[in-house]
N, C-alpha and C positions, 0 to 999 in steps of 0.2 A: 866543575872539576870532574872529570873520569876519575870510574874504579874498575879495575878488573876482575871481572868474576872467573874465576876459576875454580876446574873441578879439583874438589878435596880428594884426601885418602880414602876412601869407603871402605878399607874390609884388608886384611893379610890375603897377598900374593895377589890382588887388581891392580893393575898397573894402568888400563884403560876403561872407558865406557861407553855405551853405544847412546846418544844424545835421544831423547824420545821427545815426548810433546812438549812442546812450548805453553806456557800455561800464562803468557802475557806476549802481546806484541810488542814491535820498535813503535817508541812513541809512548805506549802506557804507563799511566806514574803507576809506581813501585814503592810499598812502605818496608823498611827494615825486617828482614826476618820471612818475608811473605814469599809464601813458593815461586818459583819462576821457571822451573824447566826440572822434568825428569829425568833421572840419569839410571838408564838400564844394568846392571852387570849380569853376572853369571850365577848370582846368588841372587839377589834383590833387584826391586825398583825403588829409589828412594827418588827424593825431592830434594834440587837444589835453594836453599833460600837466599832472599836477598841480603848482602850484610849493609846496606842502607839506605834513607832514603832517596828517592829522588824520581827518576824517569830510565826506563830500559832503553840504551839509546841501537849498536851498532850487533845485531847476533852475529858472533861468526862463527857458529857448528852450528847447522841446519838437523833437525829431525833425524835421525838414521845415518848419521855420521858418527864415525870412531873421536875418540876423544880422550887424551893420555890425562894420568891423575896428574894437577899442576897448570897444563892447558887455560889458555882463557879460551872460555866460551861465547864470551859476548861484553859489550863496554856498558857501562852504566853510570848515568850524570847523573851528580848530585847537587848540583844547580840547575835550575827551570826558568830560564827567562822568560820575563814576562810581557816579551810582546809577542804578535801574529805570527806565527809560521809563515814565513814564504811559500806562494803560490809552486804548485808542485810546475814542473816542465808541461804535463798533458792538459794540464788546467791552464795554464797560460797559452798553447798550444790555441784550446778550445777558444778562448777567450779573443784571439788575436782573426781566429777565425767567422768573422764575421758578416765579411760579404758573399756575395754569390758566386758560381765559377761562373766563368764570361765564357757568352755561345759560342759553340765553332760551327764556322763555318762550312758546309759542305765545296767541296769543290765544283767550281764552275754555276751555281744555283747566288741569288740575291739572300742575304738575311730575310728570313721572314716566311719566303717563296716556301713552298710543298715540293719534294720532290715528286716528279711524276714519272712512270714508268715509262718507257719511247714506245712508240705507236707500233701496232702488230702489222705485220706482213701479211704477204699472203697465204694462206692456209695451204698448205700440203699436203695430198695426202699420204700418210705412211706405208712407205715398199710392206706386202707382206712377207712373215716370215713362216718359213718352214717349220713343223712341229720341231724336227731336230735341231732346226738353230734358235729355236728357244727354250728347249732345255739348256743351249750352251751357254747359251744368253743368261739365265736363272743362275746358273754355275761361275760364271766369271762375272757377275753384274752390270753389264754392257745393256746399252739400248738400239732399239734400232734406230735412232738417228748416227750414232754413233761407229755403226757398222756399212759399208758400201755392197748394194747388193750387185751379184753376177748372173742370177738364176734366170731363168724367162722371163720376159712381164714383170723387170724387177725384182724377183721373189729375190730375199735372204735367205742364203742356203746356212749348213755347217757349219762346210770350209769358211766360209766368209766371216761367223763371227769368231773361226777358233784364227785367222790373219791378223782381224782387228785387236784380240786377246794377247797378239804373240809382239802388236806393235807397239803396242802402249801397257802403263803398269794396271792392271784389274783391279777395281776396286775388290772392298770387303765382300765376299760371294753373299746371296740372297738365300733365301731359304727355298727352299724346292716345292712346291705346292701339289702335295703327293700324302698319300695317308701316313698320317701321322705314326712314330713309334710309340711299345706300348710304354706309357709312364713311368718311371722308376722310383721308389720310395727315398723320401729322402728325408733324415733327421728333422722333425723340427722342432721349434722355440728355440733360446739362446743357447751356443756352443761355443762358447770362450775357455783359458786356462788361465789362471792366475797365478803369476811368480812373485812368491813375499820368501825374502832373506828371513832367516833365521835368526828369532832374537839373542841375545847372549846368554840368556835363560835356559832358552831348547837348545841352543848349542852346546851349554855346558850337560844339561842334563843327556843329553845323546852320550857327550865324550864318556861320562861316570857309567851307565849300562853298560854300554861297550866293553870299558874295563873290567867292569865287572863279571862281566859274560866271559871276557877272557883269561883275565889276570887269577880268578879264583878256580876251585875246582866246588860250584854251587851241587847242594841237593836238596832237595823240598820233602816235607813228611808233613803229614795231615790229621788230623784229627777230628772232633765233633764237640761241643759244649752245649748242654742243656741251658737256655737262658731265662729258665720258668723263676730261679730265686732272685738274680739279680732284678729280673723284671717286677717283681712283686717290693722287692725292697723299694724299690723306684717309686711304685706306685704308692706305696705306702708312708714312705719319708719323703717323698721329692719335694713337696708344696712346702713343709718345717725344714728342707734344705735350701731350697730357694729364700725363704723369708728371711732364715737365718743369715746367709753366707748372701747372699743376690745373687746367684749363679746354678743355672740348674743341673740336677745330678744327672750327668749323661754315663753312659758307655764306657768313656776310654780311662776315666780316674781310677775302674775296677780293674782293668786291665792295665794298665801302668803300676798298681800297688802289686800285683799278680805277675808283672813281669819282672819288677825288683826281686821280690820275694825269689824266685825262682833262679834268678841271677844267683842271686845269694849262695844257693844253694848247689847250681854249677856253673863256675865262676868260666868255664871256657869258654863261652858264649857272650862275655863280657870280657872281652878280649880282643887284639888285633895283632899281625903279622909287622914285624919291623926286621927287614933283610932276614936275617937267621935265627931271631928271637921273638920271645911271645912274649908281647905285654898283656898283664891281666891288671884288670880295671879295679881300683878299689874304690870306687864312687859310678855314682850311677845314673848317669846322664841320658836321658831317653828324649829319643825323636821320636815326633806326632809328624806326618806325611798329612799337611793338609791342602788343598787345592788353591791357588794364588792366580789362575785364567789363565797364563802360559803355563801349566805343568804343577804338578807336586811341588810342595817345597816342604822342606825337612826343618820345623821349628826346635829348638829345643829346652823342654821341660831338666833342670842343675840340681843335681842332687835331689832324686825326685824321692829317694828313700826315707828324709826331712822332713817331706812337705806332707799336709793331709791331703783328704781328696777332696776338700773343697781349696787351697791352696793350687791343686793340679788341676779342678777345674777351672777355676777364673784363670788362672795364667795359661791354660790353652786356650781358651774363647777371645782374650784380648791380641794374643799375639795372632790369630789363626784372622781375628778381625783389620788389624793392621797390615797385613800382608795382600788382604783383598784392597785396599786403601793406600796400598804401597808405600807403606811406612814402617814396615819393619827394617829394622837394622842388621848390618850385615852378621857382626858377632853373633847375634840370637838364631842363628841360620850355621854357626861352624861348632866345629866337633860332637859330641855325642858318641855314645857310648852303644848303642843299642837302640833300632828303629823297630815302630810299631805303624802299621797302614790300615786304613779301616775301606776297602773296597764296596766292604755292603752300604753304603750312603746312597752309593751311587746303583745299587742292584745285582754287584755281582753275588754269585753263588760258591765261586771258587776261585784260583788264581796260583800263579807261582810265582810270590814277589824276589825280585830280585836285588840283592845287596846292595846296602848303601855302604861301601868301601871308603874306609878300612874296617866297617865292622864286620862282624862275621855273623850277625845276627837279625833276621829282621822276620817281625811276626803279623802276618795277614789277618783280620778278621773279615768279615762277610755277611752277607743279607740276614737278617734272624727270618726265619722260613717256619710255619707251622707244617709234621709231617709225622707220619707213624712209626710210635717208637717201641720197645718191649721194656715193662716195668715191673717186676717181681712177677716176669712173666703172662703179664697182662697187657696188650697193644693199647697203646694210650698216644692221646695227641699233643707233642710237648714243641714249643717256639725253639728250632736249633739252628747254632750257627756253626758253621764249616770253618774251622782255624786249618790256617799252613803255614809251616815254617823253612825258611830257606834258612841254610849253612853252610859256612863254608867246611868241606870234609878236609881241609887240610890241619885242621886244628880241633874240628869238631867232630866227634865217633857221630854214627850211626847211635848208639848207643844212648849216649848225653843229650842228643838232640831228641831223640824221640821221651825221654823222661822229662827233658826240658818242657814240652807239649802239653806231657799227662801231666806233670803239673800246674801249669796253666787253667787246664779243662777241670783240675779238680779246684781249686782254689775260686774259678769263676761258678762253679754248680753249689761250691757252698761258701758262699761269702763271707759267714762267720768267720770261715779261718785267715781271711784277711788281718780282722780287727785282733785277733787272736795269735796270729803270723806261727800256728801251726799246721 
C-alpha cells in the first residue's frame, strides 16, 4: 500500500520549503519515524521523518526544489514484496547483448584481405616557388601541388598562389615561420565561477538586514568592560559549576542576567514599534545569535529573568547544539524580545550589529583582548572587551541608550551585583 509523505506545517507564516538532502534513496527500507529528507526554510533546517514502515518508493521534489507546506514529496510503500526485483532496462540491455558486432566490410576488398595503398607514380619533381609565393602559400594554406605555376622554368610566382586562393575556399591559415612574438602572461591554475541559489535561510536573512537598514533609523554607541572579575569567577567556580549543573560557566549567562537587569531598568529598549504605538515588553525574551553554517540564527532563551544561569546555560548549549544538527524547531527561532551577539568567538575586535526587527535592541560583545589600562592611576594590564549597541533612535534617546551600556559594563566588572541585582 502507498503513503504519501507530505510536507507539514513548520513554523507561522511558511507556507513553502526548499527540499534539501535526501537522507535515503528510492528502493531503501524505511523504519517508522526515521529521517528521510530535509526540509530547508527561512528560519530552520529541520528533518522530515517517516510516518511508517516500509520502503521509500517514488521521490517527487528533487534536492533544491520548492515545495508548498501539504505538498507530497515522495510515495512510500508499506508493503515489500518478496520476490526479485525485475532486471532494470540497462541490465537486460547488457545481458541480451552478447554476441559480437559482425565485420564490415570494406568496399570492393575480400573479408580477411589488408587493404593496401595503390602503387606510386612517378616521382615528380616540385615546380619551385618564389620566396613571395610562399609566404602566400604560409598565409592561405595552399601547397604547391595545389597551385599552377606561370613563372620561367615553372617557378610559382605570387599572383599564381593569390589565383589559386581566389579559386577555391583556403583552408585554416598556417602559422608564419618568423620570430616569434614576445609571450604574454597569462593566468594560471583553475579559473572557474560558481553559481549556488541562495538558501532560504540567506534569503531570509538578507530580506531582515535590509529592513533593517532601512525600515529603522539605527545608531550604535560603544563602550569597554574589564573582564578581569568575571574571568576570575570562572576560574574559580567553573569546575563546582560544571560538576554541579553539567554544563560549563561560559560568557553569555552573565551577560543575559546583565542585559535583563538592565531592561528592567529601561524598559525602552524592551520594546518594539507597532504602526503608531509602542509596545513595551513586560517579559523578557532574549536572543542568543549563534552560528548554524548558513548564517546566524537567533535562538531564543523565555523568560530569561526566571531562569538561573546555569538554566541559561544548558538551554543555550543544547539549542545552539541542535541547530548545528538541524534539529532545531521553528517556534524556538520566533519572537524575542532583545538580541545579544557575541562576535569575539570568532575574533572580532569591534562591530556595528545590526537589528533584529522588531527589536530595537541588540548588544554586541567582542574578543576579550589583553591591553593597557589606567587603574587608581596606575597603567595596568587588564583582559578588555569592546561592547556596542545598536538602537533604534526612533524610540530609543541617545540618552537611555548609552546608560543602557554603562550598565551593562558595570554590572559585568562587578558580578556580585548580579546575584545582588543592585
Amino acid at each position: 500500500m502507498a503513503t504519501e509523505l507530505k510536507v507539514p506545517a513548520v513554523g507561522e507564516s511558511i507556507v513553502e520549503v526548499e527540499i534539501g538532502q535526501w537522507l535515503k534513496k528510492e528502493g531503501d527500507p524505511i523504519k517508522r519515524d526515521e529521517a528521510l529528507v530535509e526540509l530547508v526554510t527561512d528560519k530552520a533546517t529541520l528533518e522530515l521523518p517517516s510516518p511508517v514502515d516500509g520502503v521509500l518508493g517514488k521521490i517527487l521534489k528533487k534536492a533544491g526544489e520548492i515545495a508548498a507546506v501539504g505538498e507530497t514529496v515522495a510515495m512510500l510503500e508499506t508493503v515489500v514484496g518478496k520476490g526479485e526485483a525485475p532486471a532494470s532496462a540497462e541490465s537486460s540491455s547488457q545481458a541480451t547483448a552478447t554476441q559480437p558486432p559482425a565485420p564490415q566490410a570494406s568496399s570492393g576488398a575480400e573479408p580477411g584481405s589488408q587493404v593496401k595503398a595503390p602503387a606510386a607514380g612517378k616521382v615528380v619533381a616540385e615546380p619551385r616557388t618564389m620566396p613571395a609565393a610562399e609566404r602566400v602559400m604560409a598565409q592561405t594554406g595552399l601547397t604547391p601541388a595545389q597551385v599552377e605555376p606561370s613563372g620561367p622554368g615553372g617557378r610559382i610566382l605570387k599572383e599564381d598562389v593569390q589565383r589559386a586562393a581566389q579559386a577555391a575556399p583556403a583552408p585554416a591559415p598556417q602559422p608564419v615561420h618568423s620570430t616569434p612574438a614576445p609571450a604574454i602572461s597569462q593566468p594560471t591554475g583553475e579559473r572557474r565561477d560558481d553559481v549556488v541559489p541562495m538558501t532560504p535561510i540567506r534569503r531570509r536573512i538578507a530580506e531582515r538586514l535590509l529592513a533593517a537598514k532601512q525600515n529603522t533609523a539605527m545608531l550604535t554607541t560603544f563602550n569597554e568592560a574589564d573582564m578581569g572579575a568575571v574571568m576570575e569567577l570562572r576560574k574559580e567556580y567553573g569546575e563546582a559549576f560544571q560538576k554541579k549543573y553539567g554544563v560549563k560557566l561560559g560568557f553569555m549567562s552573565f551577560f543575559v542576567k546583565a542585559a535583563v537587569q538592565a531592561l528592567q531598568e529601561i524598559p525602552q529598549l524592551n520594546a518594539e514599534i507597532q504602526g503608531t504605538n509602542i509596545v513595551y515588553h513586560r517579559y523578557y525574551d532574549i536572543g542568543i545569535a549563534v552560528g548554524g553554517g548558513e548564517g546566524l540564527v537567533v535562538v531564543i532563551v523565555r523568560d530569561a529573568d526566571k531562569k538561573s544561569m546555569a538554566q541559561i546555560e544548558a538551554e543555550i548549549a543544547d539549542m545552539a547544539e541542535r541547530v548545528k544538527t538541524k534539529r532545531i524547531k521553528p517556534e524556538e527561532l520566533m519572537g524575542g524580545t532583545f538580541t545579544i551577539t557575541n562576535g569575539g568567538i570568532y575574533g572580532s575586535l569591534n562591530s556595528t550589529p545590526i537589528l533584529n526587527s522588531p527589536q530595537v535592541g541588540i548588544l554586541g560583545m567582542h574578543a576579550i583582548v589583553e591591553r593597557p589600562v589606567v587603574r587608581g592611576g596606575q597603567i595596568v594590564i587588564r583582559p578588555m572587551m569592546n561592547l556596542a549597541m545598536s538602537y533604534d533612535h526612533r524610540i530609543v534617546d541617545g540618552r537611555e541608550a548609552v546608560t543602557f551600556l554603562k550598565r551593562i559594563k558595570e554590572l559585568i566588572e562587578n558580578p556580585v551585583r548580579l546575584a545582588l541585582e543592585v
